[in-house]
N, C-alpha and C positions, 0 to 999 in steps of 0.2 A: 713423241707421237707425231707421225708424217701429219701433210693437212689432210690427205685424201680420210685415214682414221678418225681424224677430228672430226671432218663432215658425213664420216659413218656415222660415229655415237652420236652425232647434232640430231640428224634424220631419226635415228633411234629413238632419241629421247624425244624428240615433239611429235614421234608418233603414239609414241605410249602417251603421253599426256592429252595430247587431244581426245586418244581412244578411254583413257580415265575420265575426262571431262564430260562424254559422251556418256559412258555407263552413271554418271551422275545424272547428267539431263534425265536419263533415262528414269534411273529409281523416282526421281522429282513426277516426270509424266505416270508415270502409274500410281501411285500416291496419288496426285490430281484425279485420277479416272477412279478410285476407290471414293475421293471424297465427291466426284459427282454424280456415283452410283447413291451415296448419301441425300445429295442436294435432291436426286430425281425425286425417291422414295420419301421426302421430307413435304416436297411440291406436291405428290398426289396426294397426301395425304390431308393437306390443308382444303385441298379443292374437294376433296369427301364432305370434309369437315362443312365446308362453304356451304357445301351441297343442303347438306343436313339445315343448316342456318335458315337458307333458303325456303325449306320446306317447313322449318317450325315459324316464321312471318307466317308462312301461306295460311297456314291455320291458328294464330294467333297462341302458340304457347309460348307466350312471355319469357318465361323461364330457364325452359328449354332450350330455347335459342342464344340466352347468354352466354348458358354454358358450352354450346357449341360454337359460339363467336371465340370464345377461350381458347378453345383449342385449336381454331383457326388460326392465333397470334402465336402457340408455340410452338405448331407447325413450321409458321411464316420465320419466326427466329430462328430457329434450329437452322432450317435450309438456305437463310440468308448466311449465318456462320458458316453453314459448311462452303458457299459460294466465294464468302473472302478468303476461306482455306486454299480454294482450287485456284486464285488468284497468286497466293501466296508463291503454293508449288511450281507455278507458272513462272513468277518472276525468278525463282532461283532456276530452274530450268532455262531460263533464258540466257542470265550468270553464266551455267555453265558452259553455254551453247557458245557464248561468246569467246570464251576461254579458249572452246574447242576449235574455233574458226583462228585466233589471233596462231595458236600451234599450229594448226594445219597450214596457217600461211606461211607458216618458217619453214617448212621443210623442203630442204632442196633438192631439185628434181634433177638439174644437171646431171650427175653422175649416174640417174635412173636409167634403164632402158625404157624401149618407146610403151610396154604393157605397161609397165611401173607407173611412167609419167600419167600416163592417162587415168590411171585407179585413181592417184591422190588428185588429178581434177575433178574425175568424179565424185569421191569424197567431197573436198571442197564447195562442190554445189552442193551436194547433197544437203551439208551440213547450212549451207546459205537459206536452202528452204527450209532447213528444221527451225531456224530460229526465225521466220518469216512468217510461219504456222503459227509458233507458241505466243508469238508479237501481237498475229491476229487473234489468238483466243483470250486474251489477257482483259482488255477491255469487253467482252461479253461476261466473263463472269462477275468483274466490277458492274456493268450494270443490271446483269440476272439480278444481284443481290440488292443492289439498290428501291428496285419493285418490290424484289420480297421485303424488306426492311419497311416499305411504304405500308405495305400491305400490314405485315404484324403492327404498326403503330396504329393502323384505323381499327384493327380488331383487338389492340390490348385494351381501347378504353371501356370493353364491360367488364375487365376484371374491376372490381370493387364497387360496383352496380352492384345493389341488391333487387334483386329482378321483382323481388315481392312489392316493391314500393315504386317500378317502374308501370307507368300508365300506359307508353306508347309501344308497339314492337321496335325490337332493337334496330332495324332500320333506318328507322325517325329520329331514336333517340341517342346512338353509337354513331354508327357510319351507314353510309350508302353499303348496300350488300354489293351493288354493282359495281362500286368506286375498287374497293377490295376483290372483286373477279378479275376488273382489269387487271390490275396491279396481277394478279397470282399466272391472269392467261399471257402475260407479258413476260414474267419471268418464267413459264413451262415454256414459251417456244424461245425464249432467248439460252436455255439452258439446255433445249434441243439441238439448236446451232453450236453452241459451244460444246458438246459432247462430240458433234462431229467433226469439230475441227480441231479436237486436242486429241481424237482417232488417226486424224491425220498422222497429223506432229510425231505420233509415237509410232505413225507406220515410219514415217521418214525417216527418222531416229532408228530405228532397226533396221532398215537399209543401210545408213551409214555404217550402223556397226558390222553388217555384211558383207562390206567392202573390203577386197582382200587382202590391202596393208593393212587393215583394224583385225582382220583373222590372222593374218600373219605374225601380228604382234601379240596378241591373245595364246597363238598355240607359243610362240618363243617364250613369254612370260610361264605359260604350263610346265612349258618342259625346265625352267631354270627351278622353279619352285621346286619338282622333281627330283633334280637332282639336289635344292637343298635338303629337301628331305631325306636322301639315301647316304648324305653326310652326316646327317643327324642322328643318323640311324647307327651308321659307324662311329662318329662318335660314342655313344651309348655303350654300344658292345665292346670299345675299349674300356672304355671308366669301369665297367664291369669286369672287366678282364684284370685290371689291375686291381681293384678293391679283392678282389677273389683270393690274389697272389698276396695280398697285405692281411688279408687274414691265416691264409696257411704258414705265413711266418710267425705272425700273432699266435698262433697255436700250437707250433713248433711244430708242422708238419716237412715243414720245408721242402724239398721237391718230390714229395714221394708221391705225390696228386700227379698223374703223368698228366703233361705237356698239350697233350691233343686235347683232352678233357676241355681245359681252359680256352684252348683254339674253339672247341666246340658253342660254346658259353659265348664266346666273342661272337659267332657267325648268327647264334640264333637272337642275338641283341638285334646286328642286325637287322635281320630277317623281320624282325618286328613284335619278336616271338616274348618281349619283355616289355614293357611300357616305359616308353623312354621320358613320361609324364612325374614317376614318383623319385625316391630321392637315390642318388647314389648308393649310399646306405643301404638303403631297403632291399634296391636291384640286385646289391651285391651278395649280402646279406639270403636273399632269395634262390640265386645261384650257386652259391657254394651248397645251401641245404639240399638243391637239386642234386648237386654234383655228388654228395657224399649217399643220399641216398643209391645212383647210381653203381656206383661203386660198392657198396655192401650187396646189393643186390647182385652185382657180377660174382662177388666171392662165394656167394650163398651156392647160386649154378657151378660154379669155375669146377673140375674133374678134380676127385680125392687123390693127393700124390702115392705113385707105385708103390706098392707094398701094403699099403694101407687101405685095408678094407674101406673104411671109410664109417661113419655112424659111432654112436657110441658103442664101447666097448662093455659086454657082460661078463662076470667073474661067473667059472662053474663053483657047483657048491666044492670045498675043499674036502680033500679026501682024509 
């Protein structure tokens, strides 16, 4: 292979690989924005909760406010896990963002013309700010969750309070109500910021992959898949072809199955017309029973030979 093809397939291949690395980030950021559609609905639901807390001090039901401090704590946990989730996602999106930047710096532009060269600079930024977004969201969800984690620890200690033998409202006797508002309005606007900048991230991330060496590799990769499939397909319709011709010997029919028949059989393999999922065997097996029915069906029609009336024959009565 010249070098000039060497330095084809190189560009090739670290552009399909950044553009894999890329479609990773990406699954990684939408996972993250699922688990902090999670975290949001987990956050209001503690500040309900709060709420309610709030208002059973106000009028002294002891009781009632424990069990709404409760549920404040499995609120507060819930959306603290899901905050180290969005963390998580983040970091491996970063991973592969990195991945994506080390390929995209391999690829060489020398032999590009001047549009080409420019696409993969733009890429190359592009992909510089994706992973500059994800960098900066990473530590807000570390500390979203850190609050909420605060926050569930001051409200888990009335689990195991029996409110009936509590004298004080849970305020005095659990935690400051206010100590746990911070804490929850701390982690609703730090979980605010970080929803909008992992919006970012994923808008960037989609431009990169809009980029038209990342389209051009996408539709090249379409069309090879394509055509493996329309080999896969001809394979099939041969294996068919031949298991067919192995049972008409099997059977001792030997050639009297005309020729196109079988040509037929191959083309609707094919075509798609046989599921190229089940087994040889089967396919074939499948086929020839098509095939024969065909064929009795043709004889049934085919024109009665000259001379012969055709239908069965009635005897008159004898004389």
């Amino acid at each position: 292979m010249t070098s000039d093809g060497q330095a084809h397939d190189d560009t090739h291949r670290d552009t399909h690989a950044a553009r894999y690395a890329l479609e990773d980030a990406a699954f990684n950021i939408r996972r993250a924005r699922d688990l902090l559609q999670d975290m949001h609905d987990q956050v209001s639901g503690a500040s309900r909760a709060l709420s309610d807390v709030d208002h059973r001090v106000r009028v002294e039901a002891i009781a009632d406010s424990y069990a709404a401090m409760a549920l404040v704590a499995a609120y507060s946990h819930h959306a603290a896990d899901s905050g180290i989730g969005v963390a998580t996602q983040l970091r491996n999106a970063s991973e592969h963002i990195a991945a994506a930047q080390d390929h995209a710096g391999q690829i060489d532009t020398a032999a590009m013309s001047a549009p080409q060269a420019a696409d993969i600079a733009d890429l190359r930024a592009r992909i510089d700010a994706y992973g500059q977004a994800v960098d900066l969201a990473r530590p807000m969800a570390t500390a979203a969750s850190e609050h909420l984690y605060s926050a569930a620890d001051l409200a888990s200690r009335a689990e195991g309070v029996d409110p009936a033998a509590a004298e004080r409202p849970i305020s005095q006797d659990v935690a400051s109500v206010a100590t746990i508002a911070r804490d929850l309005s701390r982690a609703q606007e730090g979980e605010t910021h970080l929803d909008r900048t992992v919006e970012l991230a994923d808008d960037i991330g989609q431009r990169s992959l809009d980029n038209p060496q990342m389209a051009m590799s996408m539709a090249e990769e379409g069309q090879s898949a394509y055509n493996d499939h329309l080999l896969a397909m001809q394979d099939a319709g041969n294996d068919i072809r031949d298991r067919v011709e192995a049972e008409q010997i099997y059977q001792g029919q030997g050639d009297h199955r005309p020729l196109h028949e079988l040509d037929r059989i191959s083309r609707d393999a094919s075509d798609g017309r046989y599921d190229v999922l089940e087994s040889p065997r089967e396919a074939g097996r499948r086929a020839a029973e098509e095939a024969r029915a065909r064929m009795a069906e043709q004889s049934r029609r085919a024109p009665a030979p000259t001379g012969d009336p055709g239908g069965p024959r009635v005897q008159g009565p004898r004389r």
